[in-house]
C-alpha positions as CSV (number, residue, x, y, z in Angstrom):
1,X,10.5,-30.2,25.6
2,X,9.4,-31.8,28.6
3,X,7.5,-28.9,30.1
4,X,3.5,-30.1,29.8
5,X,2.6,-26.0,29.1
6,X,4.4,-26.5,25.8
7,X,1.8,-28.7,24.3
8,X,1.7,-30.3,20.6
9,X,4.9,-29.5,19.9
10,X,5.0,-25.3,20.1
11,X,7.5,-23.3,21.5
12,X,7.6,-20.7,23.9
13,X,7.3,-18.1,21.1
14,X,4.7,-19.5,19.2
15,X,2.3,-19.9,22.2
16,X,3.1,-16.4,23.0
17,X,2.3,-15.3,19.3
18,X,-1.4,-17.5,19.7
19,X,-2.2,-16.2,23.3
20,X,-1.6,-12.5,21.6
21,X,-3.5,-12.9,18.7
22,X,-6.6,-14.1,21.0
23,X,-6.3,-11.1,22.9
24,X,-6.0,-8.8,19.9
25,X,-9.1,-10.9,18.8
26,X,-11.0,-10.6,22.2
27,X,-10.0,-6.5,22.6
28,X,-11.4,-6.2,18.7
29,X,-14.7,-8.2,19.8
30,X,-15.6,-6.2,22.7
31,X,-14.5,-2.8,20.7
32,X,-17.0,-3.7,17.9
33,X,-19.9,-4.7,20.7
34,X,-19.4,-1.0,22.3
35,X,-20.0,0.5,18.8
36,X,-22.8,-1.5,18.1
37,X,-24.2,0.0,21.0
38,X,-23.2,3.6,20.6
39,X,-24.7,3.2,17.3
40,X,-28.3,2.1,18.6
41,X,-28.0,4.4,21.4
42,X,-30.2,7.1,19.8
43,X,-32.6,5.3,18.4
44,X,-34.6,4.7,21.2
45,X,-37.8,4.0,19.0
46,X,-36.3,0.2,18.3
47,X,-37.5,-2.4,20.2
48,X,-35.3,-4.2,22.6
49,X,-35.6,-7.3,19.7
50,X,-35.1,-4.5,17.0
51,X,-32.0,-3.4,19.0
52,X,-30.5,-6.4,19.7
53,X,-30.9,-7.9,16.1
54,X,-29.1,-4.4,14.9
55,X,-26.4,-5.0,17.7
56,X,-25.6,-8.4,16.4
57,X,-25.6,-7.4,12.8
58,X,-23.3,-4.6,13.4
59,X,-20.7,-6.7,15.2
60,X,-20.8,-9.4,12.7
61,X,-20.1,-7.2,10.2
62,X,-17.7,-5.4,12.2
63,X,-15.5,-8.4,12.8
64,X,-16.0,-9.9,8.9
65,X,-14.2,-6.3,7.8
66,X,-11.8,-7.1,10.8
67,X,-10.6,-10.7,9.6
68,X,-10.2,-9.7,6.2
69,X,-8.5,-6.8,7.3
70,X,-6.0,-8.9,9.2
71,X,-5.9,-11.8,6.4
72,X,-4.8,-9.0,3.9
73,X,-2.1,-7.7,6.2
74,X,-0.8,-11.5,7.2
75,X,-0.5,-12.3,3.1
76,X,1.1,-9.3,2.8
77,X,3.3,-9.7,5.5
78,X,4.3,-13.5,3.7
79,X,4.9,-11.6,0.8
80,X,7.4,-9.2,2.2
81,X,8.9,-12.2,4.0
82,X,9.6,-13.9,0.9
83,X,11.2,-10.4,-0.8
84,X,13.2,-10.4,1.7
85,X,14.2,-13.5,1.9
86,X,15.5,-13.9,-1.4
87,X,16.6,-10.2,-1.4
88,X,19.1,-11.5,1.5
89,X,19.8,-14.9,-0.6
90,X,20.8,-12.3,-3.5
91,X,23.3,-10.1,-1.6
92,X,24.6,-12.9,0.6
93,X,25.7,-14.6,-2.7
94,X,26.7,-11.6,-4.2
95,X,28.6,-10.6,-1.0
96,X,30.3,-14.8,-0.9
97,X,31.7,-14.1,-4.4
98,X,33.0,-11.0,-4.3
99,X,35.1,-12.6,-1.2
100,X,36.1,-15.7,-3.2
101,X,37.3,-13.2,-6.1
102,X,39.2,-11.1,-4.4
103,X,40.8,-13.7,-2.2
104,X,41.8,-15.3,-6.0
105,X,42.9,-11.9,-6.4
106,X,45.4,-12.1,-3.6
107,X,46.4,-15.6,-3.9
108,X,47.5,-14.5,-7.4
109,X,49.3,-11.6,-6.8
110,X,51.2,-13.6,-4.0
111,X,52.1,-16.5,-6.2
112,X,53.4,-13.8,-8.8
113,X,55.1,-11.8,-6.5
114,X,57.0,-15.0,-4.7
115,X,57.3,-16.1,-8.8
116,X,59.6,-12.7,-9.0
């Protein structure tokens, strides 16, 4: 890990996974700003004050919804992780001792068969 652009420690993926999410973020900012505006648009009796504060208000609550939005879906996506994971740890088990059974199957039909 001598390569400077992989700083504090994070790999390739994980810097890829940040500069994404930023983007995502930055797309989602500038999606809730044209809104805004669309929604002031007709009301052309505000004040340039009056349709800037609305602006502002709009996106703030715009992106609040957003993060919790994507805070639900990351929890839920830990959650599935972790059914997963110990759906897998379940099978692989399963799937081990199954093998060690039947392979003490085998080894004592051999013995009894050579015993014969």
């Amino acid at each position: 890990m001598s390569d400077p652009s992989l700083r504090r420690g994070a790999t390739e993926g994980e810097l890829g996974n940040e500069v994404e999410g930023y983007l995502l973020w930055q797309a989602r900012v500038a999606e809730a700003e044209q809104r805004a505006q669309e929604f002031v648009r007709p009301m052309d009796w505000l004040t340039t004050a009056q349709r800037t504060e609305i602006e502002r208000s709009y996106v703030e609550d715009a992106l609040r919804r957003a993060r919790k939005d994507l805070e639900r879906i990351a929890a839920r996506c830990a959650s599935l992780r972790a059914e997963y994971e110990n759906r897998y740890r379940e099978l692989r088990r399963r799937c081990v001792g199954w093998t060690l059974g039947v392979c003490a199957g085998l080894a004592a039909a051999v013995t009894l068969l050579l015993l014969l």
